[in-house]
N, C-alpha and C positions, 0 to 999 in steps of 0.2 A: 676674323682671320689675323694671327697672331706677324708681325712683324720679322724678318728672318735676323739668326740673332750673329753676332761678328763674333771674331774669336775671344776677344778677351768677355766677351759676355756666357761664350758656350762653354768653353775650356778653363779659362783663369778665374771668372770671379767666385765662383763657390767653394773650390779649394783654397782659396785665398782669405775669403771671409772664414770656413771655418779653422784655419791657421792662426790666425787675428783673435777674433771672438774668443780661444781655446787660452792665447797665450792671455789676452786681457782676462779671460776667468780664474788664474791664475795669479796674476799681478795683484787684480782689482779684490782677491777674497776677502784678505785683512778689511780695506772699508767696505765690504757688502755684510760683512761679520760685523763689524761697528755698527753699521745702519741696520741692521737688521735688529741687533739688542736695543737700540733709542725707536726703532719703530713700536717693537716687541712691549717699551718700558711707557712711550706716550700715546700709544694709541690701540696699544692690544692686540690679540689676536684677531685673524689669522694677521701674519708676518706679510705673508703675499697678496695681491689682489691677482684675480686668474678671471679672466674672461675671455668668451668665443671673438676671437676676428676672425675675417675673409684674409685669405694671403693668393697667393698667385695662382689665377683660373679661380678665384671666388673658393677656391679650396681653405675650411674651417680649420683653426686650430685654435689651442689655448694660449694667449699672452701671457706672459708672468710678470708682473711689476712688484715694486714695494707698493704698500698702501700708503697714499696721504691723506684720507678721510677716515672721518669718524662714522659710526653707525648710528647716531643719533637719529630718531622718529619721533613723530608726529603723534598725537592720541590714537590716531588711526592705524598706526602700522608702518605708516609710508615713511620712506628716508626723507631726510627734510632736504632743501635746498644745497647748491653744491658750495654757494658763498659761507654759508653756515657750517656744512661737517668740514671743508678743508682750512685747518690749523694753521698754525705761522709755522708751526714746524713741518707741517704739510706743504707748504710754499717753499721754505726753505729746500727742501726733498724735491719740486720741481724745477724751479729756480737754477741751481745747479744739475738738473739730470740724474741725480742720483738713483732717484724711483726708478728710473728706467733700465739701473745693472742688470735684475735679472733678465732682460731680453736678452744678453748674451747665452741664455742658455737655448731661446728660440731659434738664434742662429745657427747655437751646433748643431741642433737639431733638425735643418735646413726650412726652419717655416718660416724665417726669413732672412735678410740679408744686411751688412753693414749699413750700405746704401742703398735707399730704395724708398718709393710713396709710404708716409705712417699707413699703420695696419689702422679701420676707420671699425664702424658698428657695424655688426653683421645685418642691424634692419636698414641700413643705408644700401646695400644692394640692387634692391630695387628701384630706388630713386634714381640710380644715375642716369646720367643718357648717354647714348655709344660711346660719346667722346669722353666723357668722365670713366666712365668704365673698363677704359682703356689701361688707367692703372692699375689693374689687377694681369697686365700680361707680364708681369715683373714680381720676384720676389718685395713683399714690404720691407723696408727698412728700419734701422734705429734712428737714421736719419737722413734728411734727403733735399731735392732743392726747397721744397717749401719749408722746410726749416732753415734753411740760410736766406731765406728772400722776407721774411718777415713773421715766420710760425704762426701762433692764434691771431696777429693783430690786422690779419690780413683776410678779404673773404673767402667765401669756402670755393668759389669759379675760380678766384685765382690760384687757391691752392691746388686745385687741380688740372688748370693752368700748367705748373709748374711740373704736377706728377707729369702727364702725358708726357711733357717737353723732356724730361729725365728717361721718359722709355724709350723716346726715338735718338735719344743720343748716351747710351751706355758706354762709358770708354774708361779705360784704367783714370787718366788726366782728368777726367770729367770725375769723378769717385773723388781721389785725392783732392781736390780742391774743394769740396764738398765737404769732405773730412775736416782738413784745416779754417774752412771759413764758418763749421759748427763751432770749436773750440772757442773761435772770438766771440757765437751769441752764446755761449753757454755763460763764458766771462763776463759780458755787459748784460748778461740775464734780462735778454733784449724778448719785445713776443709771448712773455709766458701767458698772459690773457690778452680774448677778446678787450673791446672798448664797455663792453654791456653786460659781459660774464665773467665769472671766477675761473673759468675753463675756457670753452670755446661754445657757441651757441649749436645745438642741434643741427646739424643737417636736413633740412625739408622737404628737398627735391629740388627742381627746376617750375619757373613759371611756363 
């Protein structure tokens, strides 16, 4: 049973975000046009990486990112390791959030929201239990508390910790402050990995 939602949650934040998002796809073209030719020129085609997430009510859509990995495989076919295909220039591109401009076009598109829990894997569905699951009554974000409280370097309970605590308190001032304390970890390119992974380690489930 979904949470009842306050006014700035039912009325203001989706007009609001797609205002934002439309003015930042605009602003941001010039460097998504830059990053898009230095992806284009060091790591190839496709330009985009597009994959299925869950967004709000477990409801599928496509993400759009830039790519930072390469397609490099194995004798066998399989893609190798994520330490291995992701680049320093592929770091570089997370590090900064860059990769992440085109989700501005997921926003317009309302599969998600400025702020709000990351969109996770769609076979992580299953795993969660009630309480983790709970962040799917909220549009996903670009970004959200668990990325200002510690992003990859923190475990996955906490970060969903963090989701849930973000749904039960939706408020314009809770947003904003969100906003501005991303900006400081994007600068100190604080969190971009786990302790053990080039990314973040798989999601498992619960013991």
């Amino acid at each position: 049973m979904h949470k009842p939602y306050g006014i700035y949650e039912k009325f203001i934040k989706r007009p609001l975000d797609l205002c934002l998002s439309s003015l930042g796809l605009i602003i941001l073209s010039p460097v998504m046009g830059i990053t898009a030719i230095l992806v284009r020129t060091r790591l190839g085609s496709p330009v985009l990486f597009t994959q299925d997430r869950p967004g709000r009510d477990g409801k599928v859509f496509k993400l759009y990112k830039f790519r930072t990995m390469t397609d490099e495989r194995d004798e066998n076919g399989e893609l190798l390791p994520d330490e291995i295909r992701l680049t320093k220039f592929g770091k570089t591109l997370r590090s900064t959030s860059l990769d992440e401009l085109p989700e501005l076009i997921n926003i317009i598109k309302g599969d998600m929201a400025i702020v709000g829990p990351r969109p996770l894997l769609v076979r992580y569905l299953p795993r969660y239990n009630e309480h983790q699951a709970r962040r799917h009554e909220v549009r996903p974000g670009f970004t959200g508390l668990a990325q200002v409280n510690g992003r990859n370097s923190i475990t996955w309970q906490e970060k969903f910790d963090w989701d849930v605590k973000y749904v039960d308190h939706v408020t314009f001032i809770g947003d904003l402050k969100i906003l501005l304390d991303t900006v400081g970890v994007v600068l100190k390119k604080d969190g971009i990995s786990s302790e053990t992974s080039a990314t973040m380690e798989e999601f498992m489930g619960n013991d």
